[in-house]
Each structure stands twice: as structure tokens, then as C-alpha cells.
N, C-alpha and C positions, 0 to 999 in steps of 0.2 A: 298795402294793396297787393292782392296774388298776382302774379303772374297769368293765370287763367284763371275764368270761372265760368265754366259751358255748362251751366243747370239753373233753371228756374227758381223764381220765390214758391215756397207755399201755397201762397197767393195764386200765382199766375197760373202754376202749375193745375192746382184744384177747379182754374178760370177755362185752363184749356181741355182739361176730361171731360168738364160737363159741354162747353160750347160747341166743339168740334168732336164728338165722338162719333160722326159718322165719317171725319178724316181719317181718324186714326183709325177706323176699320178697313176704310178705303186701302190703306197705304199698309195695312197687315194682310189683305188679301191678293197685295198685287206680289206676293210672291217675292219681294226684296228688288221690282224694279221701281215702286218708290219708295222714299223714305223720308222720315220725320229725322231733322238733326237740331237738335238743343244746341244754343249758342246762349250768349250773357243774357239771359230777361229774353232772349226771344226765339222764333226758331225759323227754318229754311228748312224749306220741302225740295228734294231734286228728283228728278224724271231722268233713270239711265244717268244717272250722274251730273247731270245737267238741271240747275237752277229753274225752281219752279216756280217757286214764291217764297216772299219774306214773310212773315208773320209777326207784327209788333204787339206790345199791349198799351191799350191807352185808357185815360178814365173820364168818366166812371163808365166802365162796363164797354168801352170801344175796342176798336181793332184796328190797326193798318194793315192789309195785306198788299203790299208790291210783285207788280209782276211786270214782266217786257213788257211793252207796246205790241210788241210783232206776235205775241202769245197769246193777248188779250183782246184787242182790236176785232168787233164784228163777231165777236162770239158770243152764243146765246148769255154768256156772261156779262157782256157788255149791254146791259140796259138797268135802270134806275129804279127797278123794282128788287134789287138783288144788293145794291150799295145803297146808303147813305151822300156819298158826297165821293167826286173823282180830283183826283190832285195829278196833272199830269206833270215831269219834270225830265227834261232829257230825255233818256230811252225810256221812263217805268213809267207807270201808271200805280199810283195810289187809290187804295178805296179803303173809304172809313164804312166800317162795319159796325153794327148794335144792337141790342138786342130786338129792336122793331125790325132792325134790315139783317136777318138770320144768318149768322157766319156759315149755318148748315146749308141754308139754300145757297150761300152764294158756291161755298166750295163743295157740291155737290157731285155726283161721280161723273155725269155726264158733262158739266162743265170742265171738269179737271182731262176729262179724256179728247176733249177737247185742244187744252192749255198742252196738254202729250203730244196731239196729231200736229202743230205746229212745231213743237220742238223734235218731231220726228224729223222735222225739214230741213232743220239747219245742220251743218255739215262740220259735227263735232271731229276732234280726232280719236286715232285710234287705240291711243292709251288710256284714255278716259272711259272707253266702253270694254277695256281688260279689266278697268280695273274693276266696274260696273259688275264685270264675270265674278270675279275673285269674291265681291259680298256675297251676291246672291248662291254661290253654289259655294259657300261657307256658313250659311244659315243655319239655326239649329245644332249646333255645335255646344257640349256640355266646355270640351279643352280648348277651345280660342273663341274670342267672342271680336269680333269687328264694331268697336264703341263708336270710333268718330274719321271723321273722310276732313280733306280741306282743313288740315289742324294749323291753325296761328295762334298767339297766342301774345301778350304787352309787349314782350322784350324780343320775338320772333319774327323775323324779318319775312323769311319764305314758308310757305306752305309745306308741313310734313302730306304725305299722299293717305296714308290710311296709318291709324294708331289702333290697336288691336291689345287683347289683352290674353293672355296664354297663362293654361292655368297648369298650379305648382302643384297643391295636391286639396284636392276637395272646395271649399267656397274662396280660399289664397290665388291670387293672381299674381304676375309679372308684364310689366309695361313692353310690348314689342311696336317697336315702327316698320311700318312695310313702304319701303319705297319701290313704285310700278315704276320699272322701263319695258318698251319695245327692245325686239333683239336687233334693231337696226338704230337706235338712238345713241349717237357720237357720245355722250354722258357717260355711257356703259361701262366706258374703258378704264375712265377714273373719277370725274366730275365726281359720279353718283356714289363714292366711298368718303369722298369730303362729306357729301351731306349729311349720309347718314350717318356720320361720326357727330358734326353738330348737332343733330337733331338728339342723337343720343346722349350726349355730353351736355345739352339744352333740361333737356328729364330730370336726370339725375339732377343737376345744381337746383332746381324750382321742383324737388322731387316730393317736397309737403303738399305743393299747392295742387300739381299734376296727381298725386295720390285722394286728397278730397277734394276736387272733380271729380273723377271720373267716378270714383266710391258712390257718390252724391247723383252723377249723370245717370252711372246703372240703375240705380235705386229706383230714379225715376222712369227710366223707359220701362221697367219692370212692373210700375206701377199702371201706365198706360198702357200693359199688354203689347212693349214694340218688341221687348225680348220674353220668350217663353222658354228658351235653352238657355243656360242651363235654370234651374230650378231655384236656386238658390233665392232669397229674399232681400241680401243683400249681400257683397263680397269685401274682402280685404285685396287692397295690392299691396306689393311690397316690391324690393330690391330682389334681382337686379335686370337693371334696363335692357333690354335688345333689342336689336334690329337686322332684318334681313332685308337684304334685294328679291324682288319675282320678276322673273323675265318673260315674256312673253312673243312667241311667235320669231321668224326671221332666223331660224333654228344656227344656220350656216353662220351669220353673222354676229350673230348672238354668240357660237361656240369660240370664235377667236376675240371677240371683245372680253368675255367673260375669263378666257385663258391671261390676256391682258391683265385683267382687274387683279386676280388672284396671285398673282405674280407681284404686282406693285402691294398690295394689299394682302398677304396669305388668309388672315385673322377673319375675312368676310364671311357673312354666310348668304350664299347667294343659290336660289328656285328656279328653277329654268323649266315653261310649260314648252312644247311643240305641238305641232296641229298634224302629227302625220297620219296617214290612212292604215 
């Protein structure tokens, strides 16, 4: 059993080009504020980083797509012409999807900008929409490509923040972890050199399974048109693993936790953005 496997069957994969390819144009035109993320067999869409909907596959030829209540509720989505069947449980709402009740219509653009306008509401934090910065205005990039956000994985207790791949020379990659802090987050001074030492000492031991993933993820979002940088049609990763800290904002606070860090830590490689005029 791998350690990870965040890439679709053949199957599902060839199920989700044809049935939602007007998502997947949807979410290439918004410019990297949405995104399609591949998980085991199925996928998660996030708005600004923030959880949009789950996407399951079921048979023959169904869907589950979960999404909040508070997302969903009273939106032109929310009628029986657009689902199959509603499953409500706790916070989400279930809707079985088919090919009579069009996954297209239902996640259609004007529904989805909808599913947005509500999660514009809610009062995410501030790391979350740095980190949100750091994809989208890393887009299009031939030398670092940002593969996967929210990385867990069997044996992986915490959440890596963004896993990126950073390339060696021509279609060769190497694994990097980017762990976001705020320059005011207490973590900064040391917490965040523990992690990302196990995140990176996590890689390397499961370095087969983490290698064809992510080999297999590219392939695929390549195929769906989610990356068109770099050009390549498929890549190799290889050894060896790294990880940097990016800090963000809090410039003052940031400078003495970071002197911190580096002191307990020399070996870090640690980014520091500011916001000055």
C-alpha cells in the first residue's frame, strides 16, 4: 500500500474530461483563484483556498459532489432540476449527479459564482489567502510548478502547506515543501523548523511512492489543460528533497523571529515578502 496516491483511475480521469469540461475551463480562466486538486479517486475544488466542493465518482456513470450547507442553501443551485437526489448530513449537503441531471449544469459558472459569493463571507485567516497569493502569482512558471496545497498523506499526521516541485534541469524536477507563516505567527521562531524537517525527512523515507504520484498527478493535470507551464508532457523527480519557509507580512516581527529561527536552526532556507510602499 503507498503512502500516497493523489491521481485518478484512467477511468475516472477520462469520466471527468468529458463530463465537467466546462469546470475545468471555469477554474483555468479564473486566473489560479480556483483550483482543481486530485486526491485518491477523487477531487476538491477550493475558492481562494477555501473549500468548494468534493467531487466523488459513483456508478454507473454518478457523481457525489459535497459542498457546505451555508454555500449551498437557497442558491439558484439549490433546486431539483439540477440534482438527482440531496443527502443532507451535518454541515454538507450531498448531491447525486447523472448523466440525465448534467454535472455541467449543475456546476455551471454562474452557480459556482455564487458557491464564491458565500465563501467570500466567511472570515477565513490571513495565511490562507498569502498562501492563496503565492499560487496564483507563481503561475505559469517553466522552474517551479506548485503541484499540491493541504498535502496528508497514510502515515502523515499534519498537513504539509503547499508541495511544489522546482526544476533541476530541463523536464528533471526536485521535491520542495513550502511552509506559509505570517510574520507575527509565535511558530516562526522554532515550531515551524520541526515541521518542516519532518515533512522533509516524511518525502524522502516514502520517496518511491511521493515520486510516482506526483509523476502521475502532473501527467494528469497536463492532460486536463490545469498546467500549461512548463511544456513538458511528462516529468521526472528525483532526489534531493527541500524545503523552505515564506513569510509573509509583519515585516518588524517577522525580522526578530526569523533572526531567532536562524540562530537555533542556521541550515534553514527561509523568504521573507514585505508589503512596504
Amino acid at each position: 500500500m503507498p503512502a500516497i496516491k493523489r491521481y485518478l483511475s484512467d477511468k475516472n480521469l477520462n469520466r471527468f474530461e468529458t463530463d465537467f469540461k466546462n469546470l475545468i475551463k471555469i477554474v483555468k480562466d479564473s486566473n489560479g483563484e480556483l483550483d482543481i486538486a486530485i486526491r485518491d479517486d477523487y477531487l476538491n475544488i477550493y475558492y481562494k483556498g477555501n473549500s468548494l466542493a468534493k467531487i466523488s465518482f459513483g456508478k454507473p456513470d454518478k457523481y457525489k459532489v459535497a459542498i457546505h450547507k451555508k454555500f449551498f442553501t437557497d442558491t439558484a443551485a439549490d433546486a431539483t432540476e439540477f440534482y438527482e437526489k440531496a443527502i443532507e448530513s451535518n454541515s454538507y449537503m450531498t448531491l447525486i449527479l447523472s448523466k440525465e441531471k448534467s454535472p455541467r449544469r449543475f456546476l455551471q459558472k454562474k452557480h459556482i459564482n455564487q458557491f464564491c459569493s458565500r465563501i467570500k463571507k466567511v472570515n477565513y485567516g490571513e495565511e490562507i489567502v498569502f498562501e492563496q497569493v503565492l499560487i496564483t502569482d507563481n503561475l505559469e512558471r517553466d522552474d517551479l510548478i506548485i503541484i499540491d496545497r493541504q498535502v496528508m498523506d497514510k502515515k502523515l499526521k499534519k498537513r504539509m502547506d503547499l508541495l511544489a516541485l522546482k526544476q533541476v534541469e530541463a523536464n528533471r524536477y526536485c521535491f520542495l515543501v513550502i511552509e506559509v507563516k505570517l510574520g507575527n505567527n509565535p511558530e516562526l521562531k522554532s515550531d515551524v523548523s520541526m515541521q518542516l524537517k519532518g515533512y522533509v525527512d516524511h518525502i524522502k523515507k516514502h520517496f518511491t511512492d511521493y515520486q510516482k504520484c506526483y509523476e502521475k498527478q502532473y501527467e494528469q493535470k497536463r492532460k486536463m489543460g490545469l498546467i500549461n507551464f512548463p511544456s513538458f508532457e511528462s516529468i521526472k523527480i528525483e532526489s534531493p528533497v527541500k524545503g523552505i519557509v515564506v513569510v509573509g507580512g509583519y515585516s518588524k516581527i517577522a525580522q526578530n523571529s526569523i533572526s531567532v529561527l536562524k540562530q537555533q536552526f542556521p541550515g534553514i532556507q527561509v523568504k521573507q515578502f514585505e508589503y512596504k510602499l
